[in-house]
TINUPA-752205 format. One line per field, with one value per residue (C-alpha): x, y negated, z; residue in three letters. Coordinates in pm, whole numbers. Layout:
REM TINUPA-752205
xx	(X, ...)
yy	(Y, ...)
zz	(Z, ...)
type	(ALA, ...)
END
This chain:
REM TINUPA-752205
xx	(-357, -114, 97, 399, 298, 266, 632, 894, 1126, 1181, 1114, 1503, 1550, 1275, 1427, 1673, 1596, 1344, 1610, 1793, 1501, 1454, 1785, 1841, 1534, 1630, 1974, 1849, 1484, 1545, 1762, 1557, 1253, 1431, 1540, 1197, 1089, 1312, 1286, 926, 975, 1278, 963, 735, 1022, 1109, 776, 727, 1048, 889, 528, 795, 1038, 1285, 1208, 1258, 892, 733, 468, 144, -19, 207, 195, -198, -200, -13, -6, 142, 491, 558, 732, 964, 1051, 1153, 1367, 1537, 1659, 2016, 1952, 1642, 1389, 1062, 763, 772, 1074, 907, 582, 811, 1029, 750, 537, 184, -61, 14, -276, -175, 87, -42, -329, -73, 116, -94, -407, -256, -510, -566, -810, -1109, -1192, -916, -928, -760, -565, -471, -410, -180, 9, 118, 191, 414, 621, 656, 778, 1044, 1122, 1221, 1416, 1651, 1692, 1736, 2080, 2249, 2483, 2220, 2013, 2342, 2168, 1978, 2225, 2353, 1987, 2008, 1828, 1945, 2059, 1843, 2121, 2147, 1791, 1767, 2060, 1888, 1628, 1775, 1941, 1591, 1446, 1694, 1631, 1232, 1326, 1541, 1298, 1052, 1277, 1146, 769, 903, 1046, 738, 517, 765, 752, 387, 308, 574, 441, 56, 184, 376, 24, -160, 63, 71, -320, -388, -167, -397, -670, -830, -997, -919, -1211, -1185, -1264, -1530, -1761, -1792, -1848, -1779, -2090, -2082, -1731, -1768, -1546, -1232, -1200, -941, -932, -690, -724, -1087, -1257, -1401, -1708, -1657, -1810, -1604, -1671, -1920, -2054, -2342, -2228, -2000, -1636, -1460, -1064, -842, -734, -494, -601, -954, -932, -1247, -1164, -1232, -1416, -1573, -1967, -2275, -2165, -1841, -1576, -1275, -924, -774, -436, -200, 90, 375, 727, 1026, 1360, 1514, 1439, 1327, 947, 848, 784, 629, 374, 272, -56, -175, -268, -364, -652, -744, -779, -946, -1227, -1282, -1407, -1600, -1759, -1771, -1649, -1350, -1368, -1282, -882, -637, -301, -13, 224, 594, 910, 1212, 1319, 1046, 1187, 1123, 958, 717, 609, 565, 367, 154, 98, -5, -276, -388, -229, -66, 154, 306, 672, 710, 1046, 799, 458, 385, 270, -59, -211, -251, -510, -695, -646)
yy	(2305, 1992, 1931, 1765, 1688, 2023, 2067, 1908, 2162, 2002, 1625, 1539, 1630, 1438, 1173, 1185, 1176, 955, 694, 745, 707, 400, 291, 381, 191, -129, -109, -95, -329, -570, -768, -824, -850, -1143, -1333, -1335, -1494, -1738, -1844, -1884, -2061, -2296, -2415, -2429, -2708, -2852, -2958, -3115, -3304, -3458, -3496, -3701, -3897, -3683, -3741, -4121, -4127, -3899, -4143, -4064, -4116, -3868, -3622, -3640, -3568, -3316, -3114, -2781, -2988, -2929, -2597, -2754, -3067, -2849, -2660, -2983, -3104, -3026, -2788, -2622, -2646, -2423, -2502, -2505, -2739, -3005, -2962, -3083, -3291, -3537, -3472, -3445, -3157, -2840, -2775, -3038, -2861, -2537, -2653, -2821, -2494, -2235, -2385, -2654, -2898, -3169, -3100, -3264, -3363, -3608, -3940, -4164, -4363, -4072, -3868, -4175, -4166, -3814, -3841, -4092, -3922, -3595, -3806, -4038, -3674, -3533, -3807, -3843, -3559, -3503, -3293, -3550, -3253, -3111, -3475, -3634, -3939, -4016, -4252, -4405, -4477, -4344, -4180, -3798, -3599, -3321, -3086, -3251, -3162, -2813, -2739, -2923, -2709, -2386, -2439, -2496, -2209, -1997, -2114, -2052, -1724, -1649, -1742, -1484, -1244, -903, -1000, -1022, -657, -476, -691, -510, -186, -184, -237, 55, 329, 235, 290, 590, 719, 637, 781, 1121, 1110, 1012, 1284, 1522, 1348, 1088, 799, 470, 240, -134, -159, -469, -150, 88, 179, 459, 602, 560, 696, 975, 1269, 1290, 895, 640, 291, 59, -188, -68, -196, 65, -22, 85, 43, -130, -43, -303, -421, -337, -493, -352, -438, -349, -270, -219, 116, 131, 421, 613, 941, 1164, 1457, 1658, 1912, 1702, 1793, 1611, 1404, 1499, 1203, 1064, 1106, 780, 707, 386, 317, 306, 151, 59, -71, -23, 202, -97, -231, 92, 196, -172, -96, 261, 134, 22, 352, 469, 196, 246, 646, 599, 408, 520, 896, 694, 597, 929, 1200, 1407, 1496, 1211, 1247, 975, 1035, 830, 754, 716, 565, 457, 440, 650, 826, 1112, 874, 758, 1037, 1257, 906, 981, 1352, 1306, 1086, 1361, 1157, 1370, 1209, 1280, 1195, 951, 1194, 1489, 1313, 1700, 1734, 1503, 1826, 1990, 1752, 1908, 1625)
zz	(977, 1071, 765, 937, 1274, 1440, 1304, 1536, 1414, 1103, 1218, 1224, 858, 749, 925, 800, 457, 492, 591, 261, 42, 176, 152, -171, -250, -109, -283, -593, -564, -252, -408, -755, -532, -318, -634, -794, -486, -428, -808, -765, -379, -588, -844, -575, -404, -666, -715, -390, -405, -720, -478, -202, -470, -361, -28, -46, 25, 329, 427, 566, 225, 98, 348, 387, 25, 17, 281, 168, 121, 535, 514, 242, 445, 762, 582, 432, 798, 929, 1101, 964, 1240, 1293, 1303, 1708, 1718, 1481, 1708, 1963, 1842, 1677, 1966, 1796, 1763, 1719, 1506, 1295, 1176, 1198, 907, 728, 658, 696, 487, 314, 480, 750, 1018, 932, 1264, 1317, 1285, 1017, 1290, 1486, 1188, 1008, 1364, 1352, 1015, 1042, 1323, 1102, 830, 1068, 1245, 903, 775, 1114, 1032, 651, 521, 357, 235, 16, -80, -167, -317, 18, 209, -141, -178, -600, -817, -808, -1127, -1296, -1151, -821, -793, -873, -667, -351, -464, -441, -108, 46, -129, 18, 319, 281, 187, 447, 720, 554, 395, 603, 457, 90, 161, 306, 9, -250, -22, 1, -333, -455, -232, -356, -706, -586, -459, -766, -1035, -799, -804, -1187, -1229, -1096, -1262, -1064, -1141, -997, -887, -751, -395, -454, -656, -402, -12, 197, 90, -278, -381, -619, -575, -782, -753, -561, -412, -263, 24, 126, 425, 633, 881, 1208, 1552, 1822, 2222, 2347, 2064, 1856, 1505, 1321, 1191, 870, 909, 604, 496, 215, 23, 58, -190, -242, -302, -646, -513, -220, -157, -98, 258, 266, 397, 195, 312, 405, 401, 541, 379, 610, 557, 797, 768, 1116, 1385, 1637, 1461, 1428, 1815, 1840, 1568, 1645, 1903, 1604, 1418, 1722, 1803, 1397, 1414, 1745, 1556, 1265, 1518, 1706, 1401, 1203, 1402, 1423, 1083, 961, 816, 861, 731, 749, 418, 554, 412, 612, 987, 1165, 1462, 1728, 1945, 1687, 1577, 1872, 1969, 1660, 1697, 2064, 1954, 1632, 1337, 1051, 819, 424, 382, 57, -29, -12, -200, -253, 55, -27, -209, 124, 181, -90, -322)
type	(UNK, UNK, UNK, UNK, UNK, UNK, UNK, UNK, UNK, UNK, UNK, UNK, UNK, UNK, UNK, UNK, UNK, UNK, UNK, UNK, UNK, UNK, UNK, UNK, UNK, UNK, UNK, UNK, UNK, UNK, UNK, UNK, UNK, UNK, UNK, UNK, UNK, UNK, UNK, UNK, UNK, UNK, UNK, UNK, UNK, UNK, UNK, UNK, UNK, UNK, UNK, UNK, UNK, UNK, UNK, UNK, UNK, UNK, UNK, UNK, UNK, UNK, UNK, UNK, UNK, UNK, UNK, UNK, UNK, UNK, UNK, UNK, UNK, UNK, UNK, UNK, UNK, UNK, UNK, UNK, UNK, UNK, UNK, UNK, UNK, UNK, UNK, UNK, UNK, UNK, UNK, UNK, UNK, UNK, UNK, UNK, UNK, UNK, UNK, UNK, UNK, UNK, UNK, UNK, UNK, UNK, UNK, UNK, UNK, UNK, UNK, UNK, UNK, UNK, UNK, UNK, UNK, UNK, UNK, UNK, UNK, UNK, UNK, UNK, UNK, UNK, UNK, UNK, UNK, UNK, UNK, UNK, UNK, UNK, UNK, UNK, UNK, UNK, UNK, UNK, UNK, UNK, UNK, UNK, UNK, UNK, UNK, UNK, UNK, UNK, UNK, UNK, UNK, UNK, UNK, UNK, UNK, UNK, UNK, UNK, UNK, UNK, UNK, UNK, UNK, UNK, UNK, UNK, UNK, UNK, UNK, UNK, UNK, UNK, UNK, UNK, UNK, UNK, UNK, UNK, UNK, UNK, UNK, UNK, UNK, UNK, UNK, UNK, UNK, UNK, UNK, UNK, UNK, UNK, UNK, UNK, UNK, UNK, UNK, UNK, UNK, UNK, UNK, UNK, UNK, UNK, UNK, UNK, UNK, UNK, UNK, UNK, UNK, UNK, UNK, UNK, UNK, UNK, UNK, UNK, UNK, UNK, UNK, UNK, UNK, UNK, UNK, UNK, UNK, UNK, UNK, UNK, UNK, UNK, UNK, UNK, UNK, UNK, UNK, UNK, UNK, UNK, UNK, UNK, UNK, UNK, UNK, UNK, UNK, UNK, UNK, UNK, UNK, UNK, UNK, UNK, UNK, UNK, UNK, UNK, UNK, UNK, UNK, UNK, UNK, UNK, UNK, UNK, UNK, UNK, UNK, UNK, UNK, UNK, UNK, UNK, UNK, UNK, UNK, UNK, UNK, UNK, UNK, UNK, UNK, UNK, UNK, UNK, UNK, UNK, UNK, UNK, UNK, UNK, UNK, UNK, UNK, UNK, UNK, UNK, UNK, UNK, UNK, UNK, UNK, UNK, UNK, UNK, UNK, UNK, UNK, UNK, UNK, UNK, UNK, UNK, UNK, UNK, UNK)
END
């Protein structure tokens, strides 16, 4: 029996509701969750001011050093460029950059002169382009005040911030609705058990885990894959080979990601019966902006969901 997805009839509501949950939420926790990140992000540039002498000092020794200091140094240009536009700009390799940022490393297969050479065009790029505004003591060529510092500082971190500022929501959403779930099932007396100790196999009935990885079978190949499931719940009164109930959290703040996102479900659900039949359950957790269109999507390919503003609903799983 479908718990909301054989019930169009009552889909606007939901809705409806839904949509003020989440806005009440973010009223109340976006904000907080945004400062705590940009107080962490203002430590983090702070630090590699101090790792560029306040950016008197971007040379290839510097940079090749440290690495991780590129996202700070685009964001210290007037205007803030991406990582694209400094690709461009310095003309060098876009995996350069690429490692720089995303694994705080240089490739190892480049060589020292080549490597120096791009360097030294990211660090000439940056400083044509350095915000005198904010780094005050730049063109005076002087050594900057404790409080010029931290309020260069800030102004980049809000800028860091800003460029990821959706991410730093769904983090804080994410990690809210898997507390949400695990208060509703110690409630009821589960247990919770870290992922690393069990597999699909081993979970004991009446216990919980977060962020499992499932093994699933993939058309054309004969290895398998693991994909990430949120929550996998054995039931209390599960028997001998019965399957756990998996669950993805699911959060939106605008109507628009949603319909962009919904294949994705739909390829999960698609393998994890391939893999174990159609008895396996996959349920969808929702908070925010989910419309008609998604979830008629959904239902047409068998998904059921449980509203966050009606958790309740999870006990017709026979949790």
């Amino acid at each position: 029996m479908p718990i909301n997805s054989g019930k169009p009839q009552i889909w606007k509501e939901d809705i409806a509701q839904s949509v003020d949950f989440y806005n009440s939420w973010f009223m109340r926790f976006a904000p907080k969750a945004y400062r705590a990140t940009r107080l962490s992000t203002t430590k983090e540039v702070e630090l590699a001011l101090k790792l560029t002498d306040n950016l008197n000092d971007i040379s290839p020794d510097v940079l090749r050093t440290n690495p991780g200091v590129l996202p700070m140094l685009r964001m210290a240009t007037a205007p803030p460029i991406a990582r694209d536009r400094l690709i461009g700009l310095a003309g060098i390799a876009p995996n350069l950059v690429r490692s720089m940022e995303i694994g705080k490393r240089i490739p190892p297969q480049m060589t020292k002169a080549s490597l120096d050479s791009e360097l030294l065009r990211i660090g000439r790029t940056i400083m044509k382009l350095a915000d005198h505004d904010i780094f005050t003591w730049l063109k005076r060529k002087r050594t900057p005040s404790v409080d010029e510092i931290y309020r260069a500082a800030t102004i980049v971190a809000d800028r860091l911030c800003g460029a990821v500022a959706d991410p730093i929501i769904r983090n804080a959403q994410e990690q809210r609705q898997l507390a949400t779930i695990k208060k509703w099932l110690l409630d009821r007396g589960y247990r919770y058990v870290e992922s690393r100790h069990v597999t699909l196999g081993t979970l004991s009935s009446g216990t919980f885990s977060f962020r499992f990885n499932v093994p699933v079978k993939q058309p054309g190949r004969t290895k398998q894959v693991n994909i990430p499931i949120d929550t996998v719940i054995m039931p209390r009164r599960a028997k001998q080979g019965d399957l756990p109930v998996l669950i993805e959290a699911k959060s939106a703040g605008d109507f628009t990601n949603t319909n962009k996102r919904r294949k994705e479900e739909a390829t999960k659900v698609n393998q994890l019966r391939t893999t174990y039949g159609d008895k396996i359950r996959f349920v969808l957790f929702l908070c925010g902006y989910f419309d008609s269109g998604y979830l008629g999507y959904e239902a047409a390919e068998g998904i059921d969901w449980v509203w966050e503003h009606r958790i309740d609903d999870l006990g017709k799983l026979g949790l």
